[in-house]
C-alpha positions in Angstrom: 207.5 102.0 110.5 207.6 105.6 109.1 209.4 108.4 110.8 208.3 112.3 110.7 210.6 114.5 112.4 211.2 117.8 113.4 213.2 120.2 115.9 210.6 119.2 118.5 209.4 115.4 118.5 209.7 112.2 116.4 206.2 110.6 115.3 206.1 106.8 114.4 203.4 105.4 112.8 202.9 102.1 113.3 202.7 99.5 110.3 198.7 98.7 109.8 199.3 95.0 110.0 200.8 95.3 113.7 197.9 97.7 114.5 195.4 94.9 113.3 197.7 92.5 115.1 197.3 94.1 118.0 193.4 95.1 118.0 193.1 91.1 117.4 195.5 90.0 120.2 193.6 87.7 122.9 194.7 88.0 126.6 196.6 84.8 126.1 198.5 86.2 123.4 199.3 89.6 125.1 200.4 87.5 127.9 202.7 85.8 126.1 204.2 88.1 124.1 204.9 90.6 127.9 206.7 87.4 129.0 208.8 87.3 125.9 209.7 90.9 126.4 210.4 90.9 130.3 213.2 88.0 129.9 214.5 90.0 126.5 214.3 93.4 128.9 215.9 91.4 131.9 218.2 89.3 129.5 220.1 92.5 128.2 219.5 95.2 130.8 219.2 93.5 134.1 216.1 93.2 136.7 216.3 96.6 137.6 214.7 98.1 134.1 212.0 96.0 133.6 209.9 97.8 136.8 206.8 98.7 134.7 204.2 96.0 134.4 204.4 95.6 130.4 201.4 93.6 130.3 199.5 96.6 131.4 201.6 98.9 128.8 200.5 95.6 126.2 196.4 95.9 127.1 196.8 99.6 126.7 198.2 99.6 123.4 196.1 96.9 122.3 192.8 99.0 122.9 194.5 102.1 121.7 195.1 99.5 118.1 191.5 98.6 118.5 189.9 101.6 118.4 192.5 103.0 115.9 190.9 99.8 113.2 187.6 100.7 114.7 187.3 104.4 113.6 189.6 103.8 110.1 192.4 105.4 111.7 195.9 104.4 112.5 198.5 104.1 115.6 201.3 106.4 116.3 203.9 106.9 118.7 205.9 110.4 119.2 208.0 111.7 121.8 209.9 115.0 122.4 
């Protein structure tokens, strides 16, 4: 994953290989994979931070990788 920073947010652009990853990703396997990361969530922080539905957040991200491979383009994350 690269990092760009500055005074004001942090941008992470995501490896192409997970973006594809993602974009491929059947319902079965996103699924899975939200199971895997509500017990880790629940394992090491306790039921109380795992409120948001993470498949939703999964789906999301998946169409966001989708039409990132669609259009030539790639997936980021920043914050601030």
């Amino acid at each position: 994953m690269a990092l760009k920073s500055s005074p004001f947010r942090e941008v992470f652009a995501l490896p192409e290989r997970l973006t594809r990853a993602l974009a491929n990703a059947s319902s079965a396997d996103l699924e899975e994979l939200a199971g895997r990361w509500t017990t880790r969530l629940r394992a090491a922080d306790g039921d109380d931070k795992t409120d948001d539905d993470l498949l939703a957040v999964l789906r999301g991200v998946a169409r966001l990788a989708a039409s990132a491979v669609n259009t030539g383009g790639g997936l980021y994350s920043w914050s601030s």
